[in-house]
C-alpha positions as CSV (number, residue, x, y, z in Angstrom):
1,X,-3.8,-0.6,-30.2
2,X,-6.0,-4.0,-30.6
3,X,-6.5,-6.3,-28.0
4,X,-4.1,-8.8,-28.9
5,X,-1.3,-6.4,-27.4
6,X,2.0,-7.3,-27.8
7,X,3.1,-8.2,-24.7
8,X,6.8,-8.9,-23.8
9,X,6.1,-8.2,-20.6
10,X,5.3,-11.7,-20.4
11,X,9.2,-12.5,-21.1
12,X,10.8,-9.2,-19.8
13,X,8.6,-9.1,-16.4
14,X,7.7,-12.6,-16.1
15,X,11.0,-14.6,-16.7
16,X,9.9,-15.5,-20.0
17,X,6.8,-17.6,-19.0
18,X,3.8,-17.2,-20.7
19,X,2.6,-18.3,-24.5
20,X,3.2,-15.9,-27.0
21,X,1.3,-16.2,-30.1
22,X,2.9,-16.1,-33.8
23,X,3.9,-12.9,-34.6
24,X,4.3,-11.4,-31.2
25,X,1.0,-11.5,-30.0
26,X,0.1,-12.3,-26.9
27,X,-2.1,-15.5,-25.8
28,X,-4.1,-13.8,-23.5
29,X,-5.8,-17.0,-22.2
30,X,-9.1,-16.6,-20.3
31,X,-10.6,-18.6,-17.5
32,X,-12.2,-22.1,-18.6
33,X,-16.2,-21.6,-19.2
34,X,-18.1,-23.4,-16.9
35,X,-20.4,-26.2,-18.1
36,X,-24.5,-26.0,-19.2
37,X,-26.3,-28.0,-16.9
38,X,-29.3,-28.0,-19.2
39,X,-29.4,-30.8,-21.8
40,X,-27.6,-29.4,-25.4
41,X,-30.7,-29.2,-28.1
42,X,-29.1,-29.0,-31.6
43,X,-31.3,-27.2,-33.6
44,X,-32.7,-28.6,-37.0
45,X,-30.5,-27.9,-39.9
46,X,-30.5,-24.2,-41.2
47,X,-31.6,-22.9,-37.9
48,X,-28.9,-21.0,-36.2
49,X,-27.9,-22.1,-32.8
50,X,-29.0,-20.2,-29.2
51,X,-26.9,-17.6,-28.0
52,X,-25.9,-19.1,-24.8
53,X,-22.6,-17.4,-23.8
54,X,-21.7,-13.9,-24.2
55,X,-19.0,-12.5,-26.5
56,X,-15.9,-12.4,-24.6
57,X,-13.9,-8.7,-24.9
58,X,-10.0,-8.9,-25.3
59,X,-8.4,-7.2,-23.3
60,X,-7.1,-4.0,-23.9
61,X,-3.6,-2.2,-24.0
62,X,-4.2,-0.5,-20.4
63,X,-5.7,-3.5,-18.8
64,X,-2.9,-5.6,-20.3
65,X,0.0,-3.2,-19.1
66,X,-1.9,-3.1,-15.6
67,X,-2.2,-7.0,-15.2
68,X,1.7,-7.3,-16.2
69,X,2.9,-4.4,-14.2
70,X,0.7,-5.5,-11.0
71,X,2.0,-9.3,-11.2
72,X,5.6,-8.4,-10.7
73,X,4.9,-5.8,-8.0
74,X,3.1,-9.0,-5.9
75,X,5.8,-11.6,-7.2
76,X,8.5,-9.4,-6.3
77,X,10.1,-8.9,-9.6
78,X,9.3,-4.8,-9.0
79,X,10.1,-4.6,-5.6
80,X,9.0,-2.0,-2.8
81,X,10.7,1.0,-3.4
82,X,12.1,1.0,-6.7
83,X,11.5,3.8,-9.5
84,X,9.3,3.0,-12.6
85,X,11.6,3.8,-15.3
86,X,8.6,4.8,-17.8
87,X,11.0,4.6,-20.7
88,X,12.2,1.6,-19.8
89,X,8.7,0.1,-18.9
90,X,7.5,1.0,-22.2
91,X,11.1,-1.0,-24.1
92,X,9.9,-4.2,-22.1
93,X,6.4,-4.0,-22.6
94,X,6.4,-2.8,-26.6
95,X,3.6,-0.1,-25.8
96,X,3.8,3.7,-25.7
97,X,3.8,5.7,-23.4
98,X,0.2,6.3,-23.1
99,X,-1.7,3.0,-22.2
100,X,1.9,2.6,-19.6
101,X,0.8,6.1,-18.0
102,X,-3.0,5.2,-18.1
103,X,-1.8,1.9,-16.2
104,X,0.3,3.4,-13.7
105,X,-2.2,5.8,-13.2
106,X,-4.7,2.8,-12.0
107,X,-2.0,1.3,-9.9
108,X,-1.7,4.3,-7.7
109,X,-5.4,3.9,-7.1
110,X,-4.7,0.7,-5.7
111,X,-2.0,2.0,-3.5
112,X,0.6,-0.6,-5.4
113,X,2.3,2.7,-7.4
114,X,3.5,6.2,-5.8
115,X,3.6,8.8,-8.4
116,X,4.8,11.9,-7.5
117,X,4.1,14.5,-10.2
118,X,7.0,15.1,-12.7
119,X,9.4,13.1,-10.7
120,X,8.0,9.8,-11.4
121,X,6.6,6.6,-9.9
122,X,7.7,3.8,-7.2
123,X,6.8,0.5,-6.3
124,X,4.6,1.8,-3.0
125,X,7.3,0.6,0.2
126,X,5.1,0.3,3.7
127,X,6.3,1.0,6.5
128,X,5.6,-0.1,9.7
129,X,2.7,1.3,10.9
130,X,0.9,0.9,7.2
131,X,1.4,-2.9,8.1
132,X,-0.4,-2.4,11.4
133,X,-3.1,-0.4,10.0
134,X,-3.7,-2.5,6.7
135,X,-3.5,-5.8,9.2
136,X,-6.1,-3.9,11.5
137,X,-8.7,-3.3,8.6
138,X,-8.1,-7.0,7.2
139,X,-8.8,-8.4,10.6
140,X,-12.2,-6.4,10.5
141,X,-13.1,-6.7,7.1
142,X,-11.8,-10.2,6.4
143,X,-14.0,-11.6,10.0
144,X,-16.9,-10.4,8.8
145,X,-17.2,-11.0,5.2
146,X,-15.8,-14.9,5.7
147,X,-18.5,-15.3,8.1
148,X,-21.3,-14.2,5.1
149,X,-19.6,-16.4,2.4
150,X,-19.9,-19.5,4.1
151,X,-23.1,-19.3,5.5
152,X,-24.1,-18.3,1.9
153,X,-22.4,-21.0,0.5
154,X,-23.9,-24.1,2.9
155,X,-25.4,-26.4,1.4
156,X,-25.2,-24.7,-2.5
157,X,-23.5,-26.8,-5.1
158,X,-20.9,-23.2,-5.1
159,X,-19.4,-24.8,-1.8
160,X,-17.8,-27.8,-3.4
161,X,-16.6,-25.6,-6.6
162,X,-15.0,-23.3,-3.6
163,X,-13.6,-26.4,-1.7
164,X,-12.2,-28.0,-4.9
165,X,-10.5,-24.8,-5.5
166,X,-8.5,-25.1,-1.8
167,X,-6.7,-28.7,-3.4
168,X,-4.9,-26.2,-5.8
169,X,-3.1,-24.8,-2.5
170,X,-2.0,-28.6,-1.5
171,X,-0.8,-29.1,-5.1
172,X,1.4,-26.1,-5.3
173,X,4.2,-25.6,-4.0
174,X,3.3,-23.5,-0.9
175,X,6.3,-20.8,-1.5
176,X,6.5,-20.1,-5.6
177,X,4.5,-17.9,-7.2
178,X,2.0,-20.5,-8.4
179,X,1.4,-21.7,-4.5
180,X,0.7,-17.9,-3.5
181,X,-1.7,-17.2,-6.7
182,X,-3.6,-20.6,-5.5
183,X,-4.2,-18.7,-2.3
184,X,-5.2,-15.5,-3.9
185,X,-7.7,-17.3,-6.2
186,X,-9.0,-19.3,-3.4
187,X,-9.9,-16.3,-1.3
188,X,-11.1,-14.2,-4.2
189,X,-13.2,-16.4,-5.3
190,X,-14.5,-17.4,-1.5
191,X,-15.3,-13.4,-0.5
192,X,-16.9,-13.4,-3.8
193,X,-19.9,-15.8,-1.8
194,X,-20.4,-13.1,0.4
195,X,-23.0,-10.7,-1.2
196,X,-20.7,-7.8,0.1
197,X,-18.9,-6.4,-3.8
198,X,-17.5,-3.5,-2.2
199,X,-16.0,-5.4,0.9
200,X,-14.8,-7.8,-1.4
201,X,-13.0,-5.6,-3.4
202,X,-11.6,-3.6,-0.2
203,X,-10.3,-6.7,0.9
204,X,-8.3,-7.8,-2.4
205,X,-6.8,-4.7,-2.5
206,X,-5.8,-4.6,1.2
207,X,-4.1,-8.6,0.6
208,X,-2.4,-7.4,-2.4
209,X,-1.2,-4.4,-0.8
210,X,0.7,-6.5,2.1
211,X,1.1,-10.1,0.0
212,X,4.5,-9.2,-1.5
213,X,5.6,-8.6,1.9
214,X,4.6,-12.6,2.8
215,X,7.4,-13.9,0.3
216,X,9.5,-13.7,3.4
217,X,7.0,-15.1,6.0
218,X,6.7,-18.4,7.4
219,X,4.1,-20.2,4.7
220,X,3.7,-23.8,7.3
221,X,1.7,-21.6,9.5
222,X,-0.4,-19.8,6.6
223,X,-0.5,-23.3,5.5
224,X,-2.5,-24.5,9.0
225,X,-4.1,-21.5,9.0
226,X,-6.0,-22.0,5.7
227,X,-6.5,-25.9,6.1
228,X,-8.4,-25.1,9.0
229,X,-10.4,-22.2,7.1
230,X,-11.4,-25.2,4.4
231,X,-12.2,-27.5,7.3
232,X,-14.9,-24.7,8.9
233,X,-16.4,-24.4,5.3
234,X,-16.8,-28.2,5.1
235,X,-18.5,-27.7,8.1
236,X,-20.6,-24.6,7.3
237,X,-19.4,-23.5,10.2
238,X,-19.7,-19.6,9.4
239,X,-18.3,-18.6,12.8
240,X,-15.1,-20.8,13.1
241,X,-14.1,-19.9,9.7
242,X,-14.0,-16.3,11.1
243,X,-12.1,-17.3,14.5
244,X,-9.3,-19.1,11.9
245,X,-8.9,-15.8,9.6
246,X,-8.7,-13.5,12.3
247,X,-6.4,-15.8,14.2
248,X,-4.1,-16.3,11.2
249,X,-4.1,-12.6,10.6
250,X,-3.1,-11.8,13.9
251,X,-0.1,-14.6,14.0
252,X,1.0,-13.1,10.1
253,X,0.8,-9.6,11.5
254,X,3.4,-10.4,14.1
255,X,5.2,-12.8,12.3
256,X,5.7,-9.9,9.6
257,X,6.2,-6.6,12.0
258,X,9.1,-8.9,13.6
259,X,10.8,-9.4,10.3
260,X,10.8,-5.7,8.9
261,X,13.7,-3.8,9.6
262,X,13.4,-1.2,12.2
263,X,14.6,1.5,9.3
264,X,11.2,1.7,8.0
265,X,9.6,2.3,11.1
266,X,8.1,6.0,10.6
């Protein structure tokens, strides 16, 4: 299958958003290129140009299915719980069965999927005490590698690109889906300052693993919470920035252990 998959996920999953190219295919758009600082030298005519930027790969059938499947687990379209009808998937998405498995598959890594041999897959439910623990690690994890991203970021041109990204928050509306990818983006992009990859990666997997749960959390307090984050990293103040995460964590774990019925409680 080529990289311009057909993907009607983008209507089926996605409540028909998304630009679909002529013919079914899908626009998959990819992030804007950041600008050359270096002054442009246009070669003399009949000399090719300098290679600057690499060739970009489209994606493929597997990480398309993946990227759809995983955005209506966090949006709450797929919700905790419910059975993957593979059949069904495949209708919505116009793939086979192959890149859907192959996708699932990759979604179980990240604990979003539970498959359970020949009796399917779920949506991964938590229960109470997988809050606790995931909140526990994130509270770790999240203190620490905030702390290295801003004192990596001081005084670097990075910090404004990372500051400029926090207005997106303001702009959105705090509680549609746009408002919580703002957030996502913004903290993705911030743990990527902190020269820890693998602590980074543990931590976006952790926030996506508990995020779909925040559709029904109070998002003014997240809302303090993260203004003050931005103000500490104004302030390359490495150490406040970790007080405020850890803080905010703390309050959301409360806030969401409160809110869960007592059902799931194992």
């Amino acid at each position: 299958m080529s990289g311009t998959l057909v993907l009607r996920a983008a209507r089926a999953l996605h409540g028909g958003s998304g630009r679909v190219a002529p013919h079914g295919r899908a626009c998959i758009q990819y992030p804007a290129m950041s600008t050359i600082d270096s002054p442009t030298v246009i070669p003399p005519v009949g000399m090719p140009r300098p290679q600057f930027l690499p060739a970009v790969e489209p994606l493929s059938a597997e990480d398309a299915v993946t990227s759809a499947l995983r955005d209506a687990i966090l949006s709450g379209k797929l919700m905790p719980g419910e059975r993957l009808a593979q059949a069904e998937l495949a209708r919505q998405l116009g793939v086979s069965r192959i890149p859907l498995r192959d996708a699932l598959r990759r979604l179980g890594e990240e604990a979003l999927v539970r498959i359970d041999g020949r009796r399917g897959a779920w949506v991964t439910a938590l229960s109470k005490r997988d809050i606790a623990e995931i909140y526990e690690l994130r509270i770790m994890l999240e203190g620490r590698c905030i702390r290295y991203a801003v004192q990596n970021l001081s005084g670097h041109q990075e910090q404004a690109a990372v500051l400029e990204l926090s207005k997106h928050m303001d702009s959105s509306d705090r509680d549609d889906p746009a408002g919580r990818e703002a957030r996502r983006r913004f903290y993705d992009v911030l743990y990527s300052h902190s020269g820890r990859p693998r602590m980074h990666r543990l931590i976006m997997q952790l926030r996506d693993n508990v995020g779909r749960y925040h559709l029904i959390q109070d998002t003014d307090l997240a809302h303090a919470a993260h203004s003050e984050v931005r103000h500490c990293i104004m302030r390359g103040d490495a150490d406040g920035a970790a007080r405020a995460v850890k803080a905010h964590l703390e309050e959301a774990r409360e806030d969401l252990l409160a809110t869960m019925s007592e059902e799931t409680l194992q």
